[in-house]
C-alpha positions in Angstrom: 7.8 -4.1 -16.0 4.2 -2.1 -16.3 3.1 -0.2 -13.2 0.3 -3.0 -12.5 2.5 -5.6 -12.2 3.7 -3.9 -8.6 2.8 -4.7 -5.3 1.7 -2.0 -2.7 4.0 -0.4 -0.9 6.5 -1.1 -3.5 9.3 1.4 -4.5 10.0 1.8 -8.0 11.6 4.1 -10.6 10.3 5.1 -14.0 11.6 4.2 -16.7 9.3 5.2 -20.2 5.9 6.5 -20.4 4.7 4.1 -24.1 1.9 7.1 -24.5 0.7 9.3 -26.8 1.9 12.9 -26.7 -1.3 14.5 -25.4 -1.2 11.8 -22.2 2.5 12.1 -22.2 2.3 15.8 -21.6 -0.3 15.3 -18.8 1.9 13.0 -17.1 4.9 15.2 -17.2 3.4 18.1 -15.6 2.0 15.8 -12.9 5.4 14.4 -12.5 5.9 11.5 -14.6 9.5 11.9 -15.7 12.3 9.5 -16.6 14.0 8.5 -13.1 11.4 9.7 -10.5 10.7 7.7 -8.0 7.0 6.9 -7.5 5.3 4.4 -5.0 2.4 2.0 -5.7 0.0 3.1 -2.9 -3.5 1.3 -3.5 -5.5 -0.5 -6.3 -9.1 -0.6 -7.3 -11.4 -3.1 -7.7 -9.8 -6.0 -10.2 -6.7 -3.1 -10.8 -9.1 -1.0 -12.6 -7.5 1.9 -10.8 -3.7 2.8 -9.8 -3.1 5.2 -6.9 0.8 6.2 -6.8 2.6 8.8 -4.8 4.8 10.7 -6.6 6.6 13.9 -5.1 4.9 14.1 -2.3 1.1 13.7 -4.8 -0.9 11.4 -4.6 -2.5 10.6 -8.0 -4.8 8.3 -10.0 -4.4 6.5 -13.0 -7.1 4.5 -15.3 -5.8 0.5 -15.9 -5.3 1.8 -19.2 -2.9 4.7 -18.7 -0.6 1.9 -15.9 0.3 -0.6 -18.7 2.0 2.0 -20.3 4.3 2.9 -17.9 7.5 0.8 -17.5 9.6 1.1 -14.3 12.0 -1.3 -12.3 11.9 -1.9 -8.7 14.4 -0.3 -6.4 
């Protein structure tokens, strides 16, 4: 499942970042990597916006940049 399809407050662990190598990069150094755990903390207005906590960050993703990212619940 795609990051947007979780609720807040949910757990979940990454599975595959589906980007392109210059976003992929991004990600990794902000912590993005197979098998992190990372929490679905708030949405924006109509999910336009993702805010996740990932080691101890809190970070912001565009709609866009979520549906790429596949995780399963834990």
């Amino acid at each position: 499942m795609c990051l947007l399809h979780m609720k807040v407050g949910e757990m979940a662990c990454i599975d595959a970042l589906n980007v392109n190598s210059e976003l992929k990069k991004r990600l990794n150094a902000l912590g993005f990597i197979r098998d992190t755990n990372i929490c679905v903390k708030n949405f924006g207005l109509f999910k336009s916006t993702v805010q996740v906590l990932i080691n101890r960050s809190f970070i912001a993703l565009r709609k866009e940049e979520a549906m790429l990212i596949e995780v399963h619940k834990i």
